[in-house]
N, C-alpha and C positions, 0 to 999 in steps of 0.2 A: 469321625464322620467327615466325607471331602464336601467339599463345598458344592459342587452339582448335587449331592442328595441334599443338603439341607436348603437348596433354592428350590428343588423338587419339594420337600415337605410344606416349603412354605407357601407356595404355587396351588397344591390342594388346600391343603389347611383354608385362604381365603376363598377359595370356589365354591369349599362346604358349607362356610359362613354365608357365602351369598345364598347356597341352594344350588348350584350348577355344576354339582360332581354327577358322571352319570354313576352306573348301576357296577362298572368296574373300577373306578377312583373312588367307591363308599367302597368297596368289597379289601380296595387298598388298605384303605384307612383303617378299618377294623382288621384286618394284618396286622399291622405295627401296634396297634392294642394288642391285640392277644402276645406278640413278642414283647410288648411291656411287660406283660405276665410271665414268660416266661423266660424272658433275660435274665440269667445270674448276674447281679449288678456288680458283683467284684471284681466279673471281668471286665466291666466297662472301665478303661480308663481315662478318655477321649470326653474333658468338663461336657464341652458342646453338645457332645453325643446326648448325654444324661438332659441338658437341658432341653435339647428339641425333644428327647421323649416325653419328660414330665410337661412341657404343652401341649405335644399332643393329645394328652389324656386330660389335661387340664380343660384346654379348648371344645375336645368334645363330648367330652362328660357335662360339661356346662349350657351344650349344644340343645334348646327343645323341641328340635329335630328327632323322629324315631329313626331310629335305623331299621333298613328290611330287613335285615338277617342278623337280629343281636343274639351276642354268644355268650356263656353264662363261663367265669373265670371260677376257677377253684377256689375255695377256701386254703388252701394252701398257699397259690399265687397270691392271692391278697395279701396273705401276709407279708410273704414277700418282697412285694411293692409295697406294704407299708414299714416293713424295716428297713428298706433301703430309702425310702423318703424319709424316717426317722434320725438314718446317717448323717444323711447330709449336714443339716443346724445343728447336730451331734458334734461333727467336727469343727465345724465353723467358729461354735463356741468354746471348744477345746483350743483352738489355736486363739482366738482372742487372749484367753486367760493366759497358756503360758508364753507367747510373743511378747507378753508385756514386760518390760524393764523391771527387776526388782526393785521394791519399795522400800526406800531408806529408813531408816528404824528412828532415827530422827532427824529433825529440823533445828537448824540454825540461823539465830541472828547475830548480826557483826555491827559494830561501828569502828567506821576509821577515827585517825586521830582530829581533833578537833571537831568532829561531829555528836551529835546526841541526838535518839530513838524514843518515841515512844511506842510500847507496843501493845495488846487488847490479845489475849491468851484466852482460850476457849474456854473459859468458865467465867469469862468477864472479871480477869484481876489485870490490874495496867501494871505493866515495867517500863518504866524510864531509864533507858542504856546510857552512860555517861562515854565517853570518847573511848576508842580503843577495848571496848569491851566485845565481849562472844556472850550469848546466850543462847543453850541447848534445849533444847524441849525431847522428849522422849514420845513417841506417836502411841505407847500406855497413858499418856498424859489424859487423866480424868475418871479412867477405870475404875481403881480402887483407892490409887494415892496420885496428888499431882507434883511430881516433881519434875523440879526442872535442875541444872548447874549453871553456874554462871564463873566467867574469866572476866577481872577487872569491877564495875561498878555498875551497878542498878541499884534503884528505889522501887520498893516493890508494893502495892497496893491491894492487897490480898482481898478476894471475896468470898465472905463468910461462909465455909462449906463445914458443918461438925462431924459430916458422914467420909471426908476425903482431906486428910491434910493437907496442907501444902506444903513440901520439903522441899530448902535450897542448896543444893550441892556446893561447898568451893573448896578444893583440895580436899584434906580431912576432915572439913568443917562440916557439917549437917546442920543449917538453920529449920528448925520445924514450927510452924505456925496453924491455926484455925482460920484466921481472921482478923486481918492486923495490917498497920502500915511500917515500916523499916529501911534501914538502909544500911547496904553490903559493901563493902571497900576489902575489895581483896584482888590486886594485880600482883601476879607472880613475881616481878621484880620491884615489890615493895618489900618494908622490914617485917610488917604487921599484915591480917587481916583484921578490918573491924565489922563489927555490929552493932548498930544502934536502933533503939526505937523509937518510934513517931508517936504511934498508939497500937495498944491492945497488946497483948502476951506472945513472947519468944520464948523457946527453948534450943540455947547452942548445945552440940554435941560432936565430939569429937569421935573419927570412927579410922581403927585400923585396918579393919574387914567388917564385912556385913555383918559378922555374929558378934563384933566388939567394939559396943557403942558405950560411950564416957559421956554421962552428962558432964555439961562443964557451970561449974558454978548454981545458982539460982538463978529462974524464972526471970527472964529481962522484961520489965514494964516500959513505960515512957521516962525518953528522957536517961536510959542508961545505954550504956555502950562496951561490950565486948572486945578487949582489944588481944589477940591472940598471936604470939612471935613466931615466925616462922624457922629462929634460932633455935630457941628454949625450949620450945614447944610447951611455953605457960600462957596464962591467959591473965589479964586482971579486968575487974569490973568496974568501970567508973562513970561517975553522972556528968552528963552533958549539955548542951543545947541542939536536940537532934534535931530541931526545925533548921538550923543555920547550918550543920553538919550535910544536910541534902536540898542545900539551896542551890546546888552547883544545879541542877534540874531546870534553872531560872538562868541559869548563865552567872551567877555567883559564886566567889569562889570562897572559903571558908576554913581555915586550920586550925582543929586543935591538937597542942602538943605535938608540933610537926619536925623533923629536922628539915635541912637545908637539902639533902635530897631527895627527899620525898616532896618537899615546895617545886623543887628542879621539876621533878619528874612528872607533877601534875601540871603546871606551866607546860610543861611540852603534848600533853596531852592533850591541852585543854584550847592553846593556842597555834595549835599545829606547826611546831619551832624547833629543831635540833638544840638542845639545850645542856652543854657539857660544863661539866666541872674540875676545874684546871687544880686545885688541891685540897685534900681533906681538910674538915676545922680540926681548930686545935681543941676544942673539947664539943662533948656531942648535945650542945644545948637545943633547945627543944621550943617551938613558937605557935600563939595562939594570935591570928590576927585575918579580918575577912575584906573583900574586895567587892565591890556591888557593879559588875558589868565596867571594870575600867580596862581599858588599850593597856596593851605589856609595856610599854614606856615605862606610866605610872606604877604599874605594880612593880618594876625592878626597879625605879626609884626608891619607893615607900619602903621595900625590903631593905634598899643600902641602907636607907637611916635607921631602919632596925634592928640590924641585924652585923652589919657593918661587912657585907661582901661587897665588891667590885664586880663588875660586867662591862663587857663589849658587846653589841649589838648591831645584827643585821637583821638583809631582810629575810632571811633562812635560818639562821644560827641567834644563840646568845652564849657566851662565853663567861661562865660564873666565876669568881676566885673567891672561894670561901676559907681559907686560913686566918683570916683577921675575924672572924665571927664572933660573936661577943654575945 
């Protein structure tokens, strides 16, 4: 439609509103109605066109004004005009839905290094991310089963559902819970992943495919802990103190049975510090000992006399020599 005819429609259009069309700008008007009816609207292609029709008929349909010479539109026409006004928010809504971006099948959360997350998951269970960890949620999460996977370390505070497990994904590890508190220590480049309990009942399982699941061991309570090689591919069960085990949560730090690079590696995690080790020990001993919110100063102090490694120290770097370990 050019733009003189739709300043012409809109020119009648308000004169009828007033009352001041005479006897041949009504006879107009009722024109372009009856050509509502009988326009094939797929050949309209011109948006505007369609719009100044559907007010015309809008406007004067609504008009309670009689008109001198009303004409009676087919049953047919009707239709019509009501399937081509049905199109319209027909396609409208069509293009909404598929305009839209695909939707990610899941969500993730990250911590950089030296940072820790807490997080509040849709069925009200809290996960506390310890540094450098990823946690995945699956957008199935609550359906039928809630799982999640995790890379790295969270404490996870499960809320008691007996109709929807909770399962934690970490490599081949399947931790499955009801309703329980734990804590997951499994970064890719450690020796181990563990599992410990706070309270209430775990079951670790080991899986090569969905159809071949290995429980591993018995039922973990509180107080024990799963430690699983990523060499051997064995596991052993041992009792803990799993309350100081996920104290890191508090900014505490806590090892049991650790080597010297696995202390390295949480250090750099935890204090956000490039932290290299300049030669293997000479035997692969193993250390239980915790730190309550102390400066890395302190803690590579405390370790020298423990442990009897050497370091240099900046403010980016700490440079370990663990050959004299003891």
């Amino acid at each position: 439609m050019n733009t003189n005819r739709s300043a012409t429609i809109k020119l009648l259009l308000e004169k009828y509103k007033a009352g001041q069309c005479s006897a041949e700008e009504e006879a107009q008007i009722e024109a372009w109605l009856q050509q509502l009816g009988n326009q094939d609207q797929t050949n309209i292609t011109d948006i505007s066109e369609q719009r100044a029709l559907l007010r015309i008929r809008k406007q004067v349909s609504s008009n309670t004004r009689p008109v001198t010479k009303p004409r009676r539109l087919g049953l047919y026409q009707y239709i019509k005009i009501a399937a081509s006004l049905l199109l319209i928010p027909a396609a409208i809504l069509l293009y909404s839905i598929y305009s839209k971006p695909n939707q990610p099948l899941s969500q993730q959360y990250t911590t950089a290094r030296g940072e820790r997350k807490t997080l509040m998951l849709p069925d009200s269970t809290t996960v506390v991310l310890n540094s450098s960890s990823v946690l995945t949620i699956s957008n199935e999460f609550g359906k039928t089963t809630r799982a999640v996977s995790l890379t790295g370390e969270g404490y996870f505070h499960v809320k008691h559902d007996t109709s929807k497990p909770f399962i934690v994904t970490t490599g081949k590890l399947q931790t499955r819970v009801l309703g329980t508190q734990f804590n997951i220590h499994a970064y890719t480049n450690d020796d181990d992943y563990k599992i410990a309990v706070v309270g209430g009942r775990v079951r670790v399982s080991e899986s090569s495919s969905p159809q071949h699941i290995i429980a591993l061991g018995k039922v973990l309570t509180r107080n024990l802990m799963l430690t699983y090689s990523l060499t051997t591919h064995k596991h052993v069960i041992t009792t803990v103190n799993a309350d100081k085990l996920s104290a890191w949560q508090h900014g505490e730090l806590y090892f049991e049975e650790a080597s010297i690079s696995e202390i390295a590696q949480t250090l750099s995690r935890t204090y956000n510090v490039d932290v290299q080790l300049t030669d293997k020990p000479a035997h692969n001993y193993k250390y239980t000992i915790g730190f309550n919110k102390q400066p890395i100063e302190k803690v590579l102090r405390v370790l020298g006399e423990l442990t009897g490694i050497t370091y240099q120290l900046t403010t980016s770097q700490v440079i370990i020599n663990s050959k004299n370990c003891r």
